[in-house]
N, C-alpha and C positions, 0 to 999 in steps of 0.2 A: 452503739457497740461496734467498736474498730471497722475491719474488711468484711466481716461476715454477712453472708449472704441471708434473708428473712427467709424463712422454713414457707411461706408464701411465695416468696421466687422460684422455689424449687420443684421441678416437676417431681414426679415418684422416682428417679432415677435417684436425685440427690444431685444432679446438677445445676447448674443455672440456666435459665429456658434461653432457647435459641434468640437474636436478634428478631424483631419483628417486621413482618416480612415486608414494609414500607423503606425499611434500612439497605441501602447498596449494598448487595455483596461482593466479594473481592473479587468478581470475573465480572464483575458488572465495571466496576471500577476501571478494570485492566480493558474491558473493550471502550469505557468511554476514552480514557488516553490515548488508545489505539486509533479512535475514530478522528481525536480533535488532532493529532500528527500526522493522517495521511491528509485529512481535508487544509493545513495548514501548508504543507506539503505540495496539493493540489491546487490550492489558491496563491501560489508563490510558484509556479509554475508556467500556470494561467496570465499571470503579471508581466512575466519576464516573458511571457511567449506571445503579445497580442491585444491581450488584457483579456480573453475567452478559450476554454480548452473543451473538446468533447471528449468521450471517454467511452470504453467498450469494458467490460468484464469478461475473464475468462479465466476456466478452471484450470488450475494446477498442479491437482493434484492432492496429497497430504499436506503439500505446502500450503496452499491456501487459494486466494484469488489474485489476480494481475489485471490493476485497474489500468489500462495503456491509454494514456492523454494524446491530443493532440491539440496544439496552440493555435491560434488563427493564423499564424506566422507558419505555417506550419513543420515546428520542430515537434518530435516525441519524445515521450520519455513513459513509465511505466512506474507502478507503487504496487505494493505485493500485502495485501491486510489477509488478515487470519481468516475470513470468512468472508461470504458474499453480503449479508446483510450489513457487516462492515465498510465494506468497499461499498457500494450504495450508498449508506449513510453519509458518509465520507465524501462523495461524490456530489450528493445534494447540498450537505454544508458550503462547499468549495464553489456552488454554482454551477459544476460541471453538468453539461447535457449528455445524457446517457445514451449510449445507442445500444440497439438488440444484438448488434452483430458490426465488424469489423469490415464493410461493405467495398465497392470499389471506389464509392463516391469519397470515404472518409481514405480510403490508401491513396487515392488519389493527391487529395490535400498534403502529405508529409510526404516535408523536402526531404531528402537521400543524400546526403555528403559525404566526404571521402571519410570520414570515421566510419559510417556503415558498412561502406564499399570496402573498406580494408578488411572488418570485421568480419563481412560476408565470404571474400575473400580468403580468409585465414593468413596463414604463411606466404599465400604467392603475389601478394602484392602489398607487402611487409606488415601485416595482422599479426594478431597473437600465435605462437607457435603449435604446431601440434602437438596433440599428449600422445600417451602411452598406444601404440599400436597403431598410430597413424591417425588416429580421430583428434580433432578439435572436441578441445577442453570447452565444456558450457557452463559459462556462469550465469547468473542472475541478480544483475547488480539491482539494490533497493530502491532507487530513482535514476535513471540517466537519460538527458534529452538528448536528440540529435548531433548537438556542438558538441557533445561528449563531456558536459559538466554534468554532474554530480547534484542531485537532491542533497539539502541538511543529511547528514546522518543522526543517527537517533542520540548518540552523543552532541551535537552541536545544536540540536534541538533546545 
């Protein structure tokens, strides 16, 4: 009999019963994506940086978490996942060694080049301009190492 649903499918409501809870749901789905882009992200990082990256977590906020790598070469750069169990994930997929904390031993390691020093700088040593009322504009760009290239974006993914 056509689309109809069997009066056995149906719970007492009159609808069709829920997927069964073995079945991905669609935030399960959206964090696996999420997890396999920053860890491919991380390990194309890692490649270009040395061929090993360590990595620190830390809170953002409502934005989410900011996984900051560093290469054995040591360039940085940083990946922003929704959540920390994310960013973990992500970070064991990739190889990355995690650390508790962002230490002197690991700031130590990342080289400083004139991108940074500009950046740090702002305006006075030709960096991005200032904004409105005299403060520097803060972005948050999705990947950026040290050299000042660019992680994929989620379009070129």
């Amino acid at each position: 009999m056509g689309g109809m649903a069997d009066s056995a499918d149906l719970p007492e409501t009159g609808s069709p019963k829920a997927p069964a809870a073995d079945e991905p749901a669609a935030e399960d789905r959206r964090a696996a994506r999420e997890r396999t882009r920053l860890a491919r992200s991380a390990r194309r990082f890692a490649s270009a940086h040395g061929g090993s990256a360590e990595g620190q977590i830390a809170y953002l906020g409502a934005r989410g978490h900011r996984l900051v790598l560093v290469g054995a070469d040591g360039a940085w750069g940083d990946l922003v996942a929704s959540d920390r169990d994310l960013a973990e994930a992500a970070a064991r997929e990739a190889g990355v060694e995690l650390r508790e904390e962002f230490d002197g031993e690991m700031a130590a390691r990342v080289s400083t080049g004139p991108y940074e020093w500009a950046r740090m700088a702002g305006s006075q040593l030709g960096g991005p301009p200032e904004g409105p009322g005299g403060a520097t504009p803060v972005t948050t760009p999705t990947a950026t190492d040290s050299a000042g290239a660019t992680a994929p974006t989620r379009d070129e993914l």
